[in-house]
C-alpha positions, 0 to 999 in steps of 0.5 A: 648554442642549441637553445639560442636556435631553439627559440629562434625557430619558435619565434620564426613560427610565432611571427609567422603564425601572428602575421596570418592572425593579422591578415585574417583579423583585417578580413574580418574588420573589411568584410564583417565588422569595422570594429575589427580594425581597432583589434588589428591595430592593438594585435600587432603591438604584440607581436612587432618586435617578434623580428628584432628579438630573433635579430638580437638572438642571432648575435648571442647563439651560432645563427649566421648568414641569412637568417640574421639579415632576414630577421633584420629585414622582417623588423624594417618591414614592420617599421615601414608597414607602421609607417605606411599607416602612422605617418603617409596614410593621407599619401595614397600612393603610399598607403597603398603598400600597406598590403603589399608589405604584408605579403613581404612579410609573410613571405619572409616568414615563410623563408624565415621558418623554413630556414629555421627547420 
């Protein structure tokens, strides 16, 4: 299905695109204006189930292999990343992942998009 893999490239650079409008936003709120976290905590409910969309899509066009697990993988990333925040951020240890999996979920959509083209 030509559509299906159409709309999954699109929501491959989507995600992408929202995750460094995240990064940038948490940036901002660190280095200009503390009143930026609340728009980093509100932009990510936008875009959070970007990931699973495309999982689900991969299940109704021809998309295979590691672009179905990938996209899995970027939804569990999101979760966790919620995680490190909602539920652990008073175990620093924990907390501290927070950037890290950004930097996994950047990555994997960089590996995300560059498969989907």
């Amino acid at each position: 299905m030509q559509v299906g893999s159409t709309i999954y490239k699109i929501l491959a650079w989507l995600f992408l695109a929202c995750i460094v409008a995240q990064v940038f936003i948490a940036g901002m709120a660190t280095f200009s204006d503390a009143a930026n976290w609340s728009v980093h905590k509100s932009f990510v409910k936008m875009f959070a189930l970007v990931p699973f969309i495309m999982f689900l899509l991969t299940f109704v066009s021809d998309i295979k292999g590691l672009k179905r697990w990938i996209s899995l993988g970027l939804f569990v990333l999101v979760v966790v990343q919620f995680l490190t925040i909602q539920v652990f951020s008073s175990v620093d240890v924990i907390a501290a992942l927070h950037p890290v999996i950004a930097l996994l979920m950047f990555w994997g959509s960089v590996r995300t998009v560059r498969r989907a083209s």
